[in-house]
C-alpha positions as CSV (number, residue, x, y, z in Angstrom):
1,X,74.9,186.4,111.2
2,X,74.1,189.5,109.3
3,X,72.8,191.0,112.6
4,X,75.1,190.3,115.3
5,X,78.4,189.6,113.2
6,X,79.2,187.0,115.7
7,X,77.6,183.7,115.1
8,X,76.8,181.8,112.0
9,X,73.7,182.3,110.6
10,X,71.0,179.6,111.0
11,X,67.6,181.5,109.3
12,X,66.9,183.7,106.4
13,X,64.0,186.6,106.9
14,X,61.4,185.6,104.1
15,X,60.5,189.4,103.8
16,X,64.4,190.8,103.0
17,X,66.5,187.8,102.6
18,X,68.8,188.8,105.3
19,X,70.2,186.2,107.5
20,X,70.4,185.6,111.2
21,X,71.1,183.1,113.8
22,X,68.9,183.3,116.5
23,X,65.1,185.0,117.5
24,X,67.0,187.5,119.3
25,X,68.7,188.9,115.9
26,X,65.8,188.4,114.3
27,X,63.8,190.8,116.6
28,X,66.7,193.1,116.0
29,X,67.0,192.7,112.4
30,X,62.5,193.5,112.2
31,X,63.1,196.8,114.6
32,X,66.4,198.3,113.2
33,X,64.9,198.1,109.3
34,X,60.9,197.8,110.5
35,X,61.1,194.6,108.0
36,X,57.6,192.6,108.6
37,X,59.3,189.6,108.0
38,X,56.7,188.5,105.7
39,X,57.4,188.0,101.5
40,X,56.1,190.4,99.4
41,X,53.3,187.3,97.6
42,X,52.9,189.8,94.5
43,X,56.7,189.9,93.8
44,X,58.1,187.5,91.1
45,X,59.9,184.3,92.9
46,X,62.4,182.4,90.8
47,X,61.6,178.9,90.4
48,X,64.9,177.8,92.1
49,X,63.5,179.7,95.6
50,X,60.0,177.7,95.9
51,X,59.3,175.3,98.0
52,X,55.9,174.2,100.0
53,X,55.2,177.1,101.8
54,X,55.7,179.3,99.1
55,X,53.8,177.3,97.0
56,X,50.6,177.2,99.1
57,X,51.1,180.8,100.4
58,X,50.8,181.6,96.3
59,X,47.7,179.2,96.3
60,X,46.2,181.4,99.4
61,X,46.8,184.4,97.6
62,X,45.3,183.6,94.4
63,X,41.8,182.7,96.4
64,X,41.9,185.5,98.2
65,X,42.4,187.9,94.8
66,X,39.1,185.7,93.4
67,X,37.3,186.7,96.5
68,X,37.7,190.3,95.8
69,X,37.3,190.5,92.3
70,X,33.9,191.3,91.0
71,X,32.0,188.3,89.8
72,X,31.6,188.0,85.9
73,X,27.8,188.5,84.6
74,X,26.6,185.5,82.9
């Protein structure tokens, strides 16, 4: 664990990449750095680091962009 240093690390933070193995060291990890523990959905992801949540959390973002965007005249 990249945390506690003591135990191996089960979970990777989706916001920082850093690794930890338990809720406890995660809690740590989000205070000590004030990580949100959420991905950045603007920054480029490689291809190798999608999966299904990624995927539909792009998806999400993209109709939430068109929501915002002005409508096109026709």
């Amino acid at each position: 664990c990249m945390e506690c240093k003591e135990k191996i690390s089960l979970y990777q933070c989706p916001g920082c990449q850093i690794r930890t193995c338990s809720l406890q060291c995660c809690q740590a990890h989000k205070k000590r750095t004030g990580c949100t523990g959420k991905r950045n959905r603007s920054e480029y992801l490689p291809l190798c680091r999608m999966n299904d949540n990624t995927l539909q959390s792009d998806y999400f973002f993209i109709e939430e962009v068109l929501e915002i965007m002005p409508r096109a005249s026709k």
